[in-house]
py3Dmol code that shows the C-alpha trace and the ligand (Angstrom):
import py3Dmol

protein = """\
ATOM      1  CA  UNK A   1      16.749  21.959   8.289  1.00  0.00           C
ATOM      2  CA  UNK A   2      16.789  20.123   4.533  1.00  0.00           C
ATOM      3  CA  UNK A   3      13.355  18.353   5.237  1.00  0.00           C
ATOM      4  CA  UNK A   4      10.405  19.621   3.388  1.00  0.00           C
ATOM      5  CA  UNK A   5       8.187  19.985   6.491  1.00  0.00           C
ATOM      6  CA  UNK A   6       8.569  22.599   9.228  1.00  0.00           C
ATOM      7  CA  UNK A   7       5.915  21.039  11.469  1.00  0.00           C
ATOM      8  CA  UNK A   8       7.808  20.346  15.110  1.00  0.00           C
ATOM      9  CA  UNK A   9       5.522  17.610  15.835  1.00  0.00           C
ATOM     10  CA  UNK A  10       7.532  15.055  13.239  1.00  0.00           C
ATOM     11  CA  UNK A  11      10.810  16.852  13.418  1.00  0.00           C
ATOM     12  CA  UNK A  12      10.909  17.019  16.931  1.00  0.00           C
ATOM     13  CA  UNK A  13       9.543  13.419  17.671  1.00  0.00           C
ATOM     14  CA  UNK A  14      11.225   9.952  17.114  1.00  0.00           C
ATOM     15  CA  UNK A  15      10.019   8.673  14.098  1.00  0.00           C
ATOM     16  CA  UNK A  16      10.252   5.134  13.161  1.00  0.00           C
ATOM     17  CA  UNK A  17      12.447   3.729  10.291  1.00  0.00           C
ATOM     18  CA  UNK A  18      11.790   0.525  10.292  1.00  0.00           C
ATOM     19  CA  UNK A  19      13.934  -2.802  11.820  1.00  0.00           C
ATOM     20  CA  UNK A  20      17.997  -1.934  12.079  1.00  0.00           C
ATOM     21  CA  UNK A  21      20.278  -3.499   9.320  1.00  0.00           C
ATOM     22  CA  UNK A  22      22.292  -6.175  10.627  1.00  0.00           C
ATOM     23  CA  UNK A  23      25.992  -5.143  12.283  1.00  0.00           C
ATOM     24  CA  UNK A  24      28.019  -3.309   9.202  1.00  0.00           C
ATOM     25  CA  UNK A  25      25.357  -3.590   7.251  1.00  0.00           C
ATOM     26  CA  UNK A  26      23.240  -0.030   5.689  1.00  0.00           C
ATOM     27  CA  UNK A  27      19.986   0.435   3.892  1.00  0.00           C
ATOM     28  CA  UNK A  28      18.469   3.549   2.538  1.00  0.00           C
ATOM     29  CA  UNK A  29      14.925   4.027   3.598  1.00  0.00           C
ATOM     30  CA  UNK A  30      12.286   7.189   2.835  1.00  0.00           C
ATOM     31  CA  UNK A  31      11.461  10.181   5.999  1.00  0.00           C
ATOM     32  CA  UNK A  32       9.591  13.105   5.133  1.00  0.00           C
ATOM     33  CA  UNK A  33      10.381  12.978   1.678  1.00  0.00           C
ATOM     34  CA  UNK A  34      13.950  12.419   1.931  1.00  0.00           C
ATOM     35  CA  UNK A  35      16.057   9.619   1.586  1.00  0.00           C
ATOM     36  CA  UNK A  36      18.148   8.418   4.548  1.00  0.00           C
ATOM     37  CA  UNK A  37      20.725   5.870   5.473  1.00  0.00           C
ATOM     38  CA  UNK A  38      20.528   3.698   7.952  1.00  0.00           C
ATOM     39  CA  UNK A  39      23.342   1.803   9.177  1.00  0.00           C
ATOM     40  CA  UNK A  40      24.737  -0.232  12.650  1.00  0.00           C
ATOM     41  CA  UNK A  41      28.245  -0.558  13.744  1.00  0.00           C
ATOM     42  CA  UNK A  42      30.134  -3.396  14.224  1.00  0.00           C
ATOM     43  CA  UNK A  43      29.450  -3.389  18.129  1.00  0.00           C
ATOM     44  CA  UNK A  44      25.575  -2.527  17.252  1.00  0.00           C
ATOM     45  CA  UNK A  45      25.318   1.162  17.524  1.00  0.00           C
ATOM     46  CA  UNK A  46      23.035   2.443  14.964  1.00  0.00           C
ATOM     47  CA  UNK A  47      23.662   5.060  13.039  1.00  0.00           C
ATOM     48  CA  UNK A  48      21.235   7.735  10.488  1.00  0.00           C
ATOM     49  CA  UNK A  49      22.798  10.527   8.245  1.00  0.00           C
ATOM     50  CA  UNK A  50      20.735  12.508   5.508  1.00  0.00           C
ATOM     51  CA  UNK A  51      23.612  13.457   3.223  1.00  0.00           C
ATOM     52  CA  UNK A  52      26.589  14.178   5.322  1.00  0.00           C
ATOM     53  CA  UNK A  53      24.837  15.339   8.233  1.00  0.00           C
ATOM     54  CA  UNK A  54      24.112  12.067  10.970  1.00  0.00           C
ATOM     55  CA  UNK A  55      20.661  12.604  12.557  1.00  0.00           C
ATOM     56  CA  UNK A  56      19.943  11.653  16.161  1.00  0.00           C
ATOM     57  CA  UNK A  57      18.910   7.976  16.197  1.00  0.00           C
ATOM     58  CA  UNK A  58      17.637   5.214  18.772  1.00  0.00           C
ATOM     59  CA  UNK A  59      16.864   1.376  18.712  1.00  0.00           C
ATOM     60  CA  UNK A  60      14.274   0.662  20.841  1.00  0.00           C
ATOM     61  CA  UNK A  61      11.432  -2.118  20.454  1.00  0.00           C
ATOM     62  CA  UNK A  62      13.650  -3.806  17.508  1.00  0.00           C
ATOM     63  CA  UNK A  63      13.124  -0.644  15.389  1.00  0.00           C
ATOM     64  CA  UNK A  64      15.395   2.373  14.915  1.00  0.00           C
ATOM     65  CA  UNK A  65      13.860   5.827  15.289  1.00  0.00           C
ATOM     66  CA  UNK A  66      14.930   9.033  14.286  1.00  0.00           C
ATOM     67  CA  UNK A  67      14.397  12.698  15.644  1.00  0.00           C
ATOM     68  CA  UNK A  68      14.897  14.564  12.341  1.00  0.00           C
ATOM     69  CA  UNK A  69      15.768  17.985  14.677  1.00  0.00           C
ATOM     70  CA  UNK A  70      17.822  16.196  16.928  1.00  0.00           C
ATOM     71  CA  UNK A  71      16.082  17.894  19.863  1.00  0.00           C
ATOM     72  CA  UNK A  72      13.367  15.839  21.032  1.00  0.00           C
ATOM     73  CA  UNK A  73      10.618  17.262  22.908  1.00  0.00           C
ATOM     74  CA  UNK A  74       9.913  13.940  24.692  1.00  0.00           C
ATOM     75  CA  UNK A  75      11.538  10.701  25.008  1.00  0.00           C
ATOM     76  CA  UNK A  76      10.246   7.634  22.947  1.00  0.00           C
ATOM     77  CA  UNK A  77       6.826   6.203  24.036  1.00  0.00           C
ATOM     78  CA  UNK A  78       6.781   2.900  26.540  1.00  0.00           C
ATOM     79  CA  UNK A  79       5.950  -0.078  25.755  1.00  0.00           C
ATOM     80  CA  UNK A  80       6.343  -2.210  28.850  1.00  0.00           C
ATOM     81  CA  UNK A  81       4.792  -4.769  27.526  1.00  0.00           C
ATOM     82  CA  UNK A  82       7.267  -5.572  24.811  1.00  0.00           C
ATOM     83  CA  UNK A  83      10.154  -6.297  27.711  1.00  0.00           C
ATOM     84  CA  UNK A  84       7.181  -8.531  29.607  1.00  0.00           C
ATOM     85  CA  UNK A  85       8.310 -12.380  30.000  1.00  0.00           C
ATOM     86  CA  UNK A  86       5.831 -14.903  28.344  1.00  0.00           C
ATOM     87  CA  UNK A  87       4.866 -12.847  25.472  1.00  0.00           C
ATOM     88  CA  UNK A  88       5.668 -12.859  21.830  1.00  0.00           C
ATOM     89  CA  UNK A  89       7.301 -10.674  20.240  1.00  0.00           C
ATOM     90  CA  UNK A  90       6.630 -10.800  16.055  1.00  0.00           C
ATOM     91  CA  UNK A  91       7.576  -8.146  13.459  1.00  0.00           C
ATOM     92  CA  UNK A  92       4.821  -8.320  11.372  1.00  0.00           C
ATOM     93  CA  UNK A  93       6.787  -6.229   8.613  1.00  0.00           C
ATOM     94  CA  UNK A  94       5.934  -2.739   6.668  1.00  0.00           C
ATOM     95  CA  UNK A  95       3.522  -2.001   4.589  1.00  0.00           C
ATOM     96  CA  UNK A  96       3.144   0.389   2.162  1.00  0.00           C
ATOM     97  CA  UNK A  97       0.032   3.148   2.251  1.00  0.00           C
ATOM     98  CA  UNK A  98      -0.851   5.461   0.356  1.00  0.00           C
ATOM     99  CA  UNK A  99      -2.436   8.303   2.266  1.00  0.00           C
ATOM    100  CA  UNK A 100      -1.619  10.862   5.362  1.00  0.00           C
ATOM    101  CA  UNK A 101      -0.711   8.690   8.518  1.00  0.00           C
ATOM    102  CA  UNK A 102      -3.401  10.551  10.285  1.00  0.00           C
ATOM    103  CA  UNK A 103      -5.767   8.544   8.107  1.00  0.00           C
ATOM    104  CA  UNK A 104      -4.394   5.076   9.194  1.00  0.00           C
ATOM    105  CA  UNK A 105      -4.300   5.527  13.152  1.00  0.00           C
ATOM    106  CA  UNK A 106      -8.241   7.306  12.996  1.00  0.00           C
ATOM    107  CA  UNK A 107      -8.850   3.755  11.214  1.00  0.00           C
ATOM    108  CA  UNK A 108      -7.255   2.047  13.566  1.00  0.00           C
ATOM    109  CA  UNK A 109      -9.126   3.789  16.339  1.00  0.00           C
ATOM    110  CA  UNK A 110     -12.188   3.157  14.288  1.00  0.00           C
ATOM    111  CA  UNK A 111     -14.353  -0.371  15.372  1.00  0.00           C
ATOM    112  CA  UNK A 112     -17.576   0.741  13.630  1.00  0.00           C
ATOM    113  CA  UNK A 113     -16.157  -0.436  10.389  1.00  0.00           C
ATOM    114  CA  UNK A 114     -15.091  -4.151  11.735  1.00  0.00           C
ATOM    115  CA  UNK A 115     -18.900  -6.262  10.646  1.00  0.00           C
ATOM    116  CA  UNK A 116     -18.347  -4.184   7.159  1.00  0.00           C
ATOM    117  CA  UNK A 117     -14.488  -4.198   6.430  1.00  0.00           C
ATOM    118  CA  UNK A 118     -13.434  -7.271   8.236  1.00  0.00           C
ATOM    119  CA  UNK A 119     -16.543  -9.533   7.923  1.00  0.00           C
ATOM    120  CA  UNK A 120     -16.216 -12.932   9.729  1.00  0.00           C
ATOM    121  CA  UNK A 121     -12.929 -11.650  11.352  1.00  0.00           C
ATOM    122  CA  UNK A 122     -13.680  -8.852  13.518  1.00  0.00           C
ATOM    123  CA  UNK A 123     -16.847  -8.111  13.194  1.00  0.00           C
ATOM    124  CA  UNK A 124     -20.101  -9.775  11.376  1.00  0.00           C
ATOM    125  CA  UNK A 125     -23.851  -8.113  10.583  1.00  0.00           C
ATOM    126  CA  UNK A 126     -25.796  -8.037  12.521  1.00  0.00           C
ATOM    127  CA  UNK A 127     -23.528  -7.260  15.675  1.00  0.00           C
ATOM    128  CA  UNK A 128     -22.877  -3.502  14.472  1.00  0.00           C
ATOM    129  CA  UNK A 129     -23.523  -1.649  17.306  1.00  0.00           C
ATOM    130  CA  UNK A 130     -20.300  -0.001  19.047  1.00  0.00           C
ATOM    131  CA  UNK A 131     -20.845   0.312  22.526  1.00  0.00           C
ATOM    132  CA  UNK A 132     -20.395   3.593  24.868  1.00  0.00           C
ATOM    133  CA  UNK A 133     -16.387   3.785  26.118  1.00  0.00           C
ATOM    134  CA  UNK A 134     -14.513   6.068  27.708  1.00  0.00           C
ATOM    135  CA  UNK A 135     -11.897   8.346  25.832  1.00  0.00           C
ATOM    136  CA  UNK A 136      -9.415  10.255  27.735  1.00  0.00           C
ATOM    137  CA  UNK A 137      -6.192  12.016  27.482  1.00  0.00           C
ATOM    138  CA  UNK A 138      -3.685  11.005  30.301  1.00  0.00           C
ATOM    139  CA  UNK A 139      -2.343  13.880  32.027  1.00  0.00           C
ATOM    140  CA  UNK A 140       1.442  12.794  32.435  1.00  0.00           C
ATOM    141  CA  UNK A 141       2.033  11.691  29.410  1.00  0.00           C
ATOM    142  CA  UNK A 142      -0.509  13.430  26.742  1.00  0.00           C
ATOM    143  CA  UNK A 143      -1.280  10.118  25.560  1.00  0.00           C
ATOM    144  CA  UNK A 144      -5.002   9.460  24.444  1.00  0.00           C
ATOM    145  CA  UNK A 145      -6.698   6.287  26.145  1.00  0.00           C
ATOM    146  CA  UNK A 146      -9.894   4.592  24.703  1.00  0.00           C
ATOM    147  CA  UNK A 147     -11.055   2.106  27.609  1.00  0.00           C
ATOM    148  CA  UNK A 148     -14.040  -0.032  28.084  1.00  0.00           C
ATOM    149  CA  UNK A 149     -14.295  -1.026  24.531  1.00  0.00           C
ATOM    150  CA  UNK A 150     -16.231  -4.046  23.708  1.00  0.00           C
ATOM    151  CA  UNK A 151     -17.074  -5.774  20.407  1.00  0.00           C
ATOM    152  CA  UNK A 152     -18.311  -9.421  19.358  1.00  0.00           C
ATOM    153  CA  UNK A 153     -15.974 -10.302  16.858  1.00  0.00           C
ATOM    154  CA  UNK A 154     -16.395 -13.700  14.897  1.00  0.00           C
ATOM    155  CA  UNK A 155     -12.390 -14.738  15.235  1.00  0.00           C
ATOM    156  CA  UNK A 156     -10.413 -12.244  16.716  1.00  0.00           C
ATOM    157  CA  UNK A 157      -6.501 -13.503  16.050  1.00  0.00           C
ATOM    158  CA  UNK A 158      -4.878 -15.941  14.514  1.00  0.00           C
ATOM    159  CA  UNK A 159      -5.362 -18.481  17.438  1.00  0.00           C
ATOM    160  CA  UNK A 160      -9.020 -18.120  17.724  1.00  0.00           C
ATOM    161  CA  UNK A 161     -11.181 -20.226  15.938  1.00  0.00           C
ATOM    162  CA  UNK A 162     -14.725 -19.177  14.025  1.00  0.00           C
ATOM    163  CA  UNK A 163     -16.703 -19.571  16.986  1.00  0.00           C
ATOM    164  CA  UNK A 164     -16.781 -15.648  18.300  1.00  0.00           C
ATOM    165  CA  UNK A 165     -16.366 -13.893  21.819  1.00  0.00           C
ATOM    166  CA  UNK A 166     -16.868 -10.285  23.181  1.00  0.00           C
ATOM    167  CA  UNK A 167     -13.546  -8.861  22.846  1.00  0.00           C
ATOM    168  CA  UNK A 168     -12.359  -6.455  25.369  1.00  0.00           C
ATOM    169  CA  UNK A 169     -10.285  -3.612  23.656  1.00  0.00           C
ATOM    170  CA  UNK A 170      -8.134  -0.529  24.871  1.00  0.00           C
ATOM    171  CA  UNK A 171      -6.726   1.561  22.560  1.00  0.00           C
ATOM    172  CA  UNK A 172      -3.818   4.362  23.258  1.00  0.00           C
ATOM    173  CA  UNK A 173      -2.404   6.953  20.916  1.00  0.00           C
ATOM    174  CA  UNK A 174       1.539   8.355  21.928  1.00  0.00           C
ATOM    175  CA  UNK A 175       2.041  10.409  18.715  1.00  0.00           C
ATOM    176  CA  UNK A 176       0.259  11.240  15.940  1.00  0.00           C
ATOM    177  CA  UNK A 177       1.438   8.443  13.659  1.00  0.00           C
ATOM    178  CA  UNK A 178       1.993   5.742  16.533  1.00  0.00           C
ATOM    179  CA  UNK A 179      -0.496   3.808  18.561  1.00  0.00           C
ATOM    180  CA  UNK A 180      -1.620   0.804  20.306  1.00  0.00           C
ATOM    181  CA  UNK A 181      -4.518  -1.862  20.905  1.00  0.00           C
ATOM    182  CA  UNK A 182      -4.376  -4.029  23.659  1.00  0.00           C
ATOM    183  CA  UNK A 183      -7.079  -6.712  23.680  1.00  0.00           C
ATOM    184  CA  UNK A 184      -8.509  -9.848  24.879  1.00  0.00           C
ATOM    185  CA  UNK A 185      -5.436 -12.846  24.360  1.00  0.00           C
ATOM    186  CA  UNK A 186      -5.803 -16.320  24.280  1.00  0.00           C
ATOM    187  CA  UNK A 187      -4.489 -16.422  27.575  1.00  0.00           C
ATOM    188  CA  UNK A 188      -7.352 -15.695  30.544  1.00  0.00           C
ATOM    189  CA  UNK A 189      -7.455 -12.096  31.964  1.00  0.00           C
ATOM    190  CA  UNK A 190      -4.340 -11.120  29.901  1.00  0.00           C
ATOM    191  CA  UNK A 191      -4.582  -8.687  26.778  1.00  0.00           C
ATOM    192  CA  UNK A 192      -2.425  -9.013  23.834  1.00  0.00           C
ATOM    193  CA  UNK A 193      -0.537  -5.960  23.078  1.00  0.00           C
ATOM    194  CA  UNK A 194      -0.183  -4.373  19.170  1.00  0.00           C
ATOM    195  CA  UNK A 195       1.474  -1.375  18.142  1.00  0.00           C
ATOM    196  CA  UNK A 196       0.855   0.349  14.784  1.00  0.00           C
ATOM    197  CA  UNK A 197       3.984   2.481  14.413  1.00  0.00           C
ATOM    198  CA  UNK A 198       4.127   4.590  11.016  1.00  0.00           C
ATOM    199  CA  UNK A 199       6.969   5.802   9.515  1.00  0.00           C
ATOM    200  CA  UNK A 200       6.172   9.119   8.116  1.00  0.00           C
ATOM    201  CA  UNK A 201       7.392   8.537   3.980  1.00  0.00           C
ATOM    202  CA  UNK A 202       6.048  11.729   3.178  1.00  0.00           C
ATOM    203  CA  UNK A 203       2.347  13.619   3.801  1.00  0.00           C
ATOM    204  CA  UNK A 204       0.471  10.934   1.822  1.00  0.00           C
ATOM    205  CA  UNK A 205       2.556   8.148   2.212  1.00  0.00           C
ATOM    206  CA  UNK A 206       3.543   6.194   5.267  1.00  0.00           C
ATOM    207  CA  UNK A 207       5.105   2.572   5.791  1.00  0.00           C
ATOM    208  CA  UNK A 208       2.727   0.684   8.533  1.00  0.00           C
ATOM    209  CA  UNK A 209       5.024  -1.458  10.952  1.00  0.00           C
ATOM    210  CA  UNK A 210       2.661  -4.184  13.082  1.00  0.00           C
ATOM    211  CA  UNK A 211       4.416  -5.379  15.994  1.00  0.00           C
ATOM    212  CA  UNK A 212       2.780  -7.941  17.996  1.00  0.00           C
ATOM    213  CA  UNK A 213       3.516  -8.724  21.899  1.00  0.00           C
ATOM    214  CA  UNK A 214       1.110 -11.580  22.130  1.00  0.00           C
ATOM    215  CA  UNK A 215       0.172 -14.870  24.576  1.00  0.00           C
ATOM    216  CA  UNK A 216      -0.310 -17.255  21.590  1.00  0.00           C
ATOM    217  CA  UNK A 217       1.072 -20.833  21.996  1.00  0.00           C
ATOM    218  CA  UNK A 218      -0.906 -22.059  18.708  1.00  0.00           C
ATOM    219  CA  UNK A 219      -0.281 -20.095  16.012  1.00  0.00           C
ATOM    220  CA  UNK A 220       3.179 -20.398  13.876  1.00  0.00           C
ATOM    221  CA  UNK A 221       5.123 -16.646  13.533  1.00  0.00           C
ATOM    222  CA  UNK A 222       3.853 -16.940   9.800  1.00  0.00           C
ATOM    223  CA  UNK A 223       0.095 -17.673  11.030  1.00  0.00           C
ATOM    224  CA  UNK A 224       0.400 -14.506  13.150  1.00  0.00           C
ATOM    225  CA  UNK A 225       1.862 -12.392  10.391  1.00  0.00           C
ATOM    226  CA  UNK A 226      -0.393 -13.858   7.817  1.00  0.00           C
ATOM    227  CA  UNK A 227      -3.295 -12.775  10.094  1.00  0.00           C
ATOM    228  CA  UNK A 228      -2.412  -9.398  10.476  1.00  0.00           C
ATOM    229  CA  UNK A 229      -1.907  -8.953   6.721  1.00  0.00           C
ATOM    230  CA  UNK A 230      -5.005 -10.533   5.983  1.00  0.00           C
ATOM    231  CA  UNK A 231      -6.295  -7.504   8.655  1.00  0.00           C
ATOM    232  CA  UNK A 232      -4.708  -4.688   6.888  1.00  0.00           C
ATOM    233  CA  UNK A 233      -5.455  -5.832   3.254  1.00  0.00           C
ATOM    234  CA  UNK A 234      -9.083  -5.456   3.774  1.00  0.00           C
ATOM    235  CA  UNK A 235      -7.947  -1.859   5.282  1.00  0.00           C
ATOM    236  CA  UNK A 236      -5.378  -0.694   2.710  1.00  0.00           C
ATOM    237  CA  UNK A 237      -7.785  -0.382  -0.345  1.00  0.00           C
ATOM    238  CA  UNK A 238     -10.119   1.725   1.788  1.00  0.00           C
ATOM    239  CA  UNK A 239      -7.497   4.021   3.542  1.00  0.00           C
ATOM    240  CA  UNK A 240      -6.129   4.398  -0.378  1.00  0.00           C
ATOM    241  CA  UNK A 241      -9.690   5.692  -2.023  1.00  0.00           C
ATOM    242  CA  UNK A 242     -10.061   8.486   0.457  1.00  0.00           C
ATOM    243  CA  UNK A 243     -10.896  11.580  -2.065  1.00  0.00           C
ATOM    244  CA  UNK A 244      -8.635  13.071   0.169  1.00  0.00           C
ATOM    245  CA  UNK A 245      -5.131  11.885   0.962  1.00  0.00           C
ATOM    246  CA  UNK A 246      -4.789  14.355   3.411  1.00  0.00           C
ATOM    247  CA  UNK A 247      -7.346  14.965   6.634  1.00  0.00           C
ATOM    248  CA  UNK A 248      -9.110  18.309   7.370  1.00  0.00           C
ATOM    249  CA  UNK A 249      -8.636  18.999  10.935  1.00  0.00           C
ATOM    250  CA  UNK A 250     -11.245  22.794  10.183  1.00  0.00           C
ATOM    251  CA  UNK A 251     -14.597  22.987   9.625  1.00  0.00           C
ATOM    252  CA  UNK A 252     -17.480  20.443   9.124  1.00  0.00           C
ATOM    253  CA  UNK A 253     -15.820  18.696   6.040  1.00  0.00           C
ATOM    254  CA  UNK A 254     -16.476  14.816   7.194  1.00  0.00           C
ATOM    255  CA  UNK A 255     -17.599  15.789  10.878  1.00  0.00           C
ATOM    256  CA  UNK A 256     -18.115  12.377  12.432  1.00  0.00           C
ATOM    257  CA  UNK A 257     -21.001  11.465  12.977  1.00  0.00           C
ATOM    258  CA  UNK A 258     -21.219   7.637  14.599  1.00  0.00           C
ATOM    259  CA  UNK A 259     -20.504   7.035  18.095  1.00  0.00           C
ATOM    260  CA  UNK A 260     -16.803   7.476  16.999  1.00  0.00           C
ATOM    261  CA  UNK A 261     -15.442   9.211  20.277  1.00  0.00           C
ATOM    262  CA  UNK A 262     -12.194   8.498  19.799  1.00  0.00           C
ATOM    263  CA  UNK A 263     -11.995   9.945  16.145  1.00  0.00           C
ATOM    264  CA  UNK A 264     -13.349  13.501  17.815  1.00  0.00           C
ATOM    265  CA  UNK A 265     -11.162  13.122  20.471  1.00  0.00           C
ATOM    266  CA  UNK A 266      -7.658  12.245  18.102  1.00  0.00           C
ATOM    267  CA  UNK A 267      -8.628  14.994  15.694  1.00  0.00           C
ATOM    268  CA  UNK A 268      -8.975  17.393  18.716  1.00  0.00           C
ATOM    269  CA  UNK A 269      -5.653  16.451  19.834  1.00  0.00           C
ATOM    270  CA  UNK A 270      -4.318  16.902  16.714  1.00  0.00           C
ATOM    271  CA  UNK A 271      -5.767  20.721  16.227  1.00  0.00           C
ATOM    272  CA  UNK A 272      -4.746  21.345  19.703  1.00  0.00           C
ATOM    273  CA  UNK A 273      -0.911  20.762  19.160  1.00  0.00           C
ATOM    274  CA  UNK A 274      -1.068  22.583  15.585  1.00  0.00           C
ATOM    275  CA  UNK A 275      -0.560  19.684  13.630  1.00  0.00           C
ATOM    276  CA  UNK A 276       0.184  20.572  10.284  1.00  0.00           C
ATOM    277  CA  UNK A 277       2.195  17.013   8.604  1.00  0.00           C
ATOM    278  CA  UNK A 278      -0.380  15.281   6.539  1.00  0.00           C
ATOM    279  CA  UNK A 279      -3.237  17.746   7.181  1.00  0.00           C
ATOM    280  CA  UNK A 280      -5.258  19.024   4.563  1.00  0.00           C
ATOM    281  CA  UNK A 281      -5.335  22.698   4.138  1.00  0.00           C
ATOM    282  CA  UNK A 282      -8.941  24.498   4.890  1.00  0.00           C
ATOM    283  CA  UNK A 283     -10.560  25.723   1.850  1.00  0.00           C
TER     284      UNK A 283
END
"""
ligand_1 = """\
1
LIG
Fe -9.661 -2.042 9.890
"""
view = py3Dmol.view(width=600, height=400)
view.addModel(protein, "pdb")
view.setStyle({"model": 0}, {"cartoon": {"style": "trace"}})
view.addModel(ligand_1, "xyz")
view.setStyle({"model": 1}, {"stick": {}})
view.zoomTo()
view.show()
């Protein structure tokens, strides 16, 4: 195998590689520190080869991913809501980070920081206090669910205005460098759907694709992108100053210590199927 890792959880997962290149088109991207080619036929089939050698590839959810082994120990994630009628579908782009993966989806998990890092968005002092929710990992799938989340956030998307609402929240992890928040949409008793997928550059580097599958008939595709960039600017600096690219998964270094249940619960998961890609050695 010519990629630098031998950890099975990335080389025997689909790994996202960003949007596919338009039929007979190719672009080269960056997987686990190797440069690939992506490329799609002239009747759509996409295609990935490192060198000479094609790797196993899908399109799914307007992305291509790639199972570096070409033995996959699962199939790709769902995402029924992407296929749902009614909602929007909007590529928010990549962006570039600068740290493990692991790093960005415990952030993501993460609503104590909102009132602090995203003041007069999703959060504002003095509503600071993260509420008791449930964390648990689904049998059938593995996947790790965060329910009953709640939060007063000041203007929660793009199509809410400065007024503020409890927002209701779920969050779900499929792999270690995927996951999802579903929360409360403009539309009544529906929750918007947003998936965080990262694409795995190399141990301290990722590129963060946003994809939105939203009930929003205000905002412009630019107002919704603009939103979410505005969301992950005030994140990026942050994620980037961590002494440590990498995240200990051993020991007490940086044992949590806020109500942050589904932190304890995604770096249990982690330990428990010997992650190793983007971890930072014990001392
Ligand atoms: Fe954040």
């Amino acid at each position: 195998m010519p990629f630098a890792t031998n950890d099975p959880n990335m080389l025997d997962d689909w790994l996202v590689a960003g949007p596919a290149p338009a039929p007979s088109a190719s672009r080269t991207t960056r997987l686990l520190g190797e440069t690939v080619r992506l490329s799609t036929d002239a009747d759509g089939t996409p295609r990935c080869s490192l060198g000479d050698t094609p790797l196993a590839v899908q399109q799914r959810y307007g992305y291509l991913w790639v199972c570096p082994s070409g033995r996959p120990a699962r199939p790709l994630f769902g995402f029924p809501e992407y296929d749902e009628p009614g909602r929007r579908r909007v590529d928010c782009g990549g962006i570039g980070v600068a740290v493990s993966g692991l790093r960005v989806i415990e952030n993501f998990l993460d609503m104590a920081h909102f009132p602090f890092v995203h003041a007069d968005y999703l959060g504002k002092v003095p509503h600071t206090e993260v509420a008791q929710y449930q964390v648990q990992v689904e049998p059938a799938t593995g996947e790790i669910w965060a329910t009953d989340c709640r939060f007063w956030q000041p203007r929660a998307s793009a199509a809410h205005d400065a007024s503020g609402s409890e927002v209701i929240y779920k969050y779900r992890v499929m792999q270690p460098f995927s996951a999802m928040l579903y929360k409360s949409s403009f539309r009544a008793g529906e929750l918007d759907a947003i998936g965080i997928f990262l694409q795995p550059v190399d141990e301290e580097h990722v590129i963060a694709h946003t994809l939105l599958a939203c009930y929003d008939d205000h905002s412009t595709d630019a107002e919704l992108i603009a939103f979410q960039h505005t969301i992950f600017g005030q994140d990026k600096p942050i994620l980037e100053n961590h002494a440590f690219k990498r995240m200990p998964l051993e020991g007490r270094a940086e044992t949590p210590t806020r109500g942050d249940t589904s932190s304890v619960t995604y770096r249990r998961w982690l330990r428990e199927r010997g992650m190793r890609f983007g971890v930072r050695a014990a001392a």
